[in-house]
C-alpha positions as CSV (number, residue, x, y, z in Angstrom):
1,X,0.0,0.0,0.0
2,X,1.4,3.3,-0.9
3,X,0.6,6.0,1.3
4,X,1.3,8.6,-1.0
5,X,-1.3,7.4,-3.3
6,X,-3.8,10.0,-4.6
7,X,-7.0,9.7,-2.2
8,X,-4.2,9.9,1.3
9,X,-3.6,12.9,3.1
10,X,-0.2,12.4,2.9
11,X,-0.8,12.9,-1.1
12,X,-2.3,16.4,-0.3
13,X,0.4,17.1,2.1
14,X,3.3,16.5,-0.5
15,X,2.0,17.4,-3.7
16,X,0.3,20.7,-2.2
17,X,-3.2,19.4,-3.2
18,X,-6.6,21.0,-1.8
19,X,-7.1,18.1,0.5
20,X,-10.8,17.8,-0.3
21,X,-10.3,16.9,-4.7
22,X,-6.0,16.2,-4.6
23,X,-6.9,18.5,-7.8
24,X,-6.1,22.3,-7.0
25,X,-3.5,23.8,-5.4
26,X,-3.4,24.5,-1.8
27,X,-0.6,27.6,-2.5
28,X,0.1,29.3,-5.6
29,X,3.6,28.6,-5.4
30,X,6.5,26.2,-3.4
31,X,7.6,28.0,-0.2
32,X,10.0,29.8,-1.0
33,X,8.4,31.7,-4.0
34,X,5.2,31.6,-2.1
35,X,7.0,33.9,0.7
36,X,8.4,36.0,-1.4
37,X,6.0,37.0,-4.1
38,X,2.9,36.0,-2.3
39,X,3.7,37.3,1.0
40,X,2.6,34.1,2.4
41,X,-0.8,34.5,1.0
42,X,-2.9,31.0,0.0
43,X,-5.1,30.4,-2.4
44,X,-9.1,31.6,-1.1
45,X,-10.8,28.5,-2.3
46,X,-10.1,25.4,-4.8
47,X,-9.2,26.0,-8.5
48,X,-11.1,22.6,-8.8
49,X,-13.7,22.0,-6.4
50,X,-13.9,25.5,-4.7
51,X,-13.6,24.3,-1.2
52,X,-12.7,27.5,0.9
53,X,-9.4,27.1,2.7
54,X,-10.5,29.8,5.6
55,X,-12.8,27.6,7.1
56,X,-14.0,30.0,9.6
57,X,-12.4,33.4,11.2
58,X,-9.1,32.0,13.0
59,X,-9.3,28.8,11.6
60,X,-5.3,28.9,11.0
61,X,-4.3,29.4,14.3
62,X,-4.6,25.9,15.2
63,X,-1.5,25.6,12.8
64,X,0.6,27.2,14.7
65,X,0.3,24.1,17.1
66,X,1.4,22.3,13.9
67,X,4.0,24.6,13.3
68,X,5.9,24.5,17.2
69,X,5.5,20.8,16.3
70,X,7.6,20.6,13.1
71,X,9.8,22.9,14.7
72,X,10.7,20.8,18.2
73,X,11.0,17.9,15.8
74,X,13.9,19.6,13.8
75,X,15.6,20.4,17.1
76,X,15.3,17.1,18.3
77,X,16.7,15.8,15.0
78,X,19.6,18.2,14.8
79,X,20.2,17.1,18.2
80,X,20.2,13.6,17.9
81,X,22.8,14.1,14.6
82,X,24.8,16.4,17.2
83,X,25.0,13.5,19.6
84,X,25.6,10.7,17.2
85,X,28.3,12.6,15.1
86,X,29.8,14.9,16.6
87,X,29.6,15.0,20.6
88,X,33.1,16.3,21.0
89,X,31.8,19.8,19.6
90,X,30.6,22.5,22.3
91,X,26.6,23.2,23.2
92,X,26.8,27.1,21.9
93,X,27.6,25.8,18.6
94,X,24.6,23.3,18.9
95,X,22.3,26.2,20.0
96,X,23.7,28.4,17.4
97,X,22.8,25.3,14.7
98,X,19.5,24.9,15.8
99,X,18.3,28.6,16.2
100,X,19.9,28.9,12.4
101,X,18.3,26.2,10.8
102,X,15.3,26.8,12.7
103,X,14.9,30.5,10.5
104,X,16.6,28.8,7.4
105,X,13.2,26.2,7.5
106,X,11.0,28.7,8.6
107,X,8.9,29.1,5.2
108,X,9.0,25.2,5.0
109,X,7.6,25.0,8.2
110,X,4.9,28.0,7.3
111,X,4.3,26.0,4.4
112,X,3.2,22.5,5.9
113,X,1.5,23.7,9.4
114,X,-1.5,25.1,7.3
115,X,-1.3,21.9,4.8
116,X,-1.5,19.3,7.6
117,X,-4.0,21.5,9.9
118,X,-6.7,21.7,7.5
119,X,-6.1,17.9,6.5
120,X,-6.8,17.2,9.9
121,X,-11.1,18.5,9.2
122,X,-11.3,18.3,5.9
123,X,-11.1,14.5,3.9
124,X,-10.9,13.1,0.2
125,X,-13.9,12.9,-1.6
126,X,-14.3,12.8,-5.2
127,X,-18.1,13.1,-5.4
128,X,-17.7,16.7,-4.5
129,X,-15.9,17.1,-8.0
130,X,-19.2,18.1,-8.8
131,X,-19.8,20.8,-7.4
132,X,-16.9,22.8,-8.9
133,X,-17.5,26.3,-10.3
134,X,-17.7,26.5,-13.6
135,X,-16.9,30.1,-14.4
């Protein structure tokens, strides 16, 4: 079984897919472009189906739980590569490595807190292909 099969939310999470057809685009743009010529602005609503990505007023600040997540889990990771592979080297440098990759994967982080947030409500389903808009 492959989980990044269309229909998965891991699909929608990879492939920046609106998580309700895996048809549209959930941002105009990769992360990097996104933050830079779109501010960090999203698409208002499927190109495809037309879901509505705001869900309701302050529906994304439940990604920033997302987002402390992703970021404790590339501490811990740096971390764990500091302690494997080089334990002889001092903790400022560690610190200074984590806060600087931390900003460096910033955008990324932006990016994928608001893609796995709203796949947490909304799921795959095909049948509401038909309700597109069709102008």
């Amino acid at each position: 079984m492959n989980i990044f099969k269309k229909g998965s939310k891991f699909y929608s999470i990879s492939k920046n897919k609106c998580p309700r057809c895996h048809e549209g685009s959930f941002w105009p743009n990769s992360p990097l472009k996104n933050l830079i010529f779109n501010k960090g602005r999203l698409n208002n609503n499927c190109s495809y189906c037309g879901l509505k990505f705001e869900i309701e007023l302050g529906f994304w600040y439940g990604a920033m739980y997302i987002s402390y997540a992703l970021g404790v889990l590339l501490m811990l990771i740096i971390w764990l590569l500091h302690f494997l592979f080089f334990p002889m080297l001092d903790i400022k440098y560690l610190i200074i490595f984590i806060m600087f990759s931390i900003i460096l994967f910033s955008p990324y982080n932006f990016f994928f807190s608001r893609l796995i947030w709203i796949n947490f409500f909304v799921s795959f389903s095909p049948s509401k292909k038909a309700f597109r808009k069709l102008n």
